[in-house]
C-alpha positions, 0 to 999 in steps of 0.5 A: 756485866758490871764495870768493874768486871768489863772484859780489857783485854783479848788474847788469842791463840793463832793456829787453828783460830785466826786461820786453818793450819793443817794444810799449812802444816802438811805443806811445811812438813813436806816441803821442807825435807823435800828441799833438804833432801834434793839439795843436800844431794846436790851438794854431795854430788858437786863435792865428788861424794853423789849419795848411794842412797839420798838422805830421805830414803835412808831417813824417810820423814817418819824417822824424823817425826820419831827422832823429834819425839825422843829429843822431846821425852829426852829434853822436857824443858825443851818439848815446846820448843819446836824449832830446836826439836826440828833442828836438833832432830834434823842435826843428829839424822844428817851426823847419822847420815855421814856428815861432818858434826859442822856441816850437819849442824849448817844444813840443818839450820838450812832446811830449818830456815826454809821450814820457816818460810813455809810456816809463814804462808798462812792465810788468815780467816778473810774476816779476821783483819777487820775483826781485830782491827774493830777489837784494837779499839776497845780492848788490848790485844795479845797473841799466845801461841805454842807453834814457831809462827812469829807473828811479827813476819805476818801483816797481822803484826799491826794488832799485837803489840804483845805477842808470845811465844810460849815454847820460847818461854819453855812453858808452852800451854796449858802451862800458866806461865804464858798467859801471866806473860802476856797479862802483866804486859797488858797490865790487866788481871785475869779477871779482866781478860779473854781469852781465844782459842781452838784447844780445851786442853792448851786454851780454854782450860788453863785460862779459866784455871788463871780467872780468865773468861775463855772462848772455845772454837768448836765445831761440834757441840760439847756433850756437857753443858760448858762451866760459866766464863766459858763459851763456845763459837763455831767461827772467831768471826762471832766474837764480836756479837759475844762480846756484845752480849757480854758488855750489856 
């Protein structure tokens, strides 16, 4: 690669590549109406007002996953903004369940907070600390993500001085706009940088669209042979041996 091409800078998409979120997400998911549910039942008993039907039988989860994509279809801006579809959703079920306008919206803010908490407990790739530890070295660094991990409650924090959260942008990926955010805070153009990710869709596509080079995690091989600037890798533990290769 000649100089004047060498790769500056390093984005990376979090769920899914720098740690395995499904668990993660079916724990949070669960969690957190469990605890609604239990509590909210609580409270109404400790007001005189014990529930003939507690709050997730009369709203199983599927009605809050179906509630989430209505507000979704209904608020297009908002589609990638998932703690304000959670929140929201949740609002309009506990209104719907009895409450007062005012009680619904601080119990939805409740269970949102412990969503949160749950969403938080990742557990990063033991690889990854000192994979971007070495990378922090020569490259700038950035995170791009479309899920409500903040990464600056994770430890991980130290090796992102930028980080993006595209559906508070109200652009969440594939939408360009949180790839230039993250550029013009790197000072790099897009021909200059990389970018990581597990998602043809959200990741690899917008970023060649931009003039990024791209990595694709991907267990499976693809069934056509990739565009050029774009690579795949089974494990982000192989990125530095690829940009290795890259840099000769």
């Amino acid at each position: 690669m000649r100089p004047s091409q060498r790769i500056r800078a390093l984005t990376f998409d979090l769920d899914d590549t720098l740690w395995d979120n499904r668990q993660v997400m079916v724990d949070t998911e669960n969690g957190h109406y469990a605890w609604l549910d239990a509590a909210l039942a609580n409270w109404l008993a400790g007001a005189g007002r014990p529930p003939t039907r507690r709050f997730a039988e009369h709203f199983p989860l599927t009605n809050y996953v179906a509630r989430r994509q209505a507000l979704a279809a209904a608020h297009p801006l908002r589609r990638g903004d998932f703690t304000w579809l959670r929140r929201e959703a949740l609002a309009t079920l506990l209104t719907d369940y009895g409450l007062a306008a005012g009680d619904a919206e601080r119990w939805a803010e409740a269970a949102m907070q412990r969503f949160l908490a749950l969403r938080h407990r990742v557990t990063p790739y033991p690889e990854v600390d000192e994979l971007l530890t070495r990378l922090s070295r020569a490259y700038r660094l950035a995170s791009i993500t479309n899920g409500n991990v903040d990464v600056r409650r994770l430890p991980l924090a130290t090796h992102f001085p930028v980080a993006i959260a595209a559906g508070e942008l109200l652009a969440p990926k594939p939408h360009p706009r949180p790839f230039l955010t993250a550029l013009a805070q790197l000072n790099t153009p897009p021909a200059r940088a990389l970018h990581v990710g597990d998602s043809w869709r959200d990741d690899v596509a917008p970023a060649r669209r931009l003039g990024m080079q791209a990595v694709w995690i991907a267990t499976e091989a693809p069934a056509r042979p990739l565009p050029p600037g774009v690579h795949r890798l089974e494990h982000v533990r192989e990125l530095p041996a690829l940009l290795d290769r890259l840099e000769e």
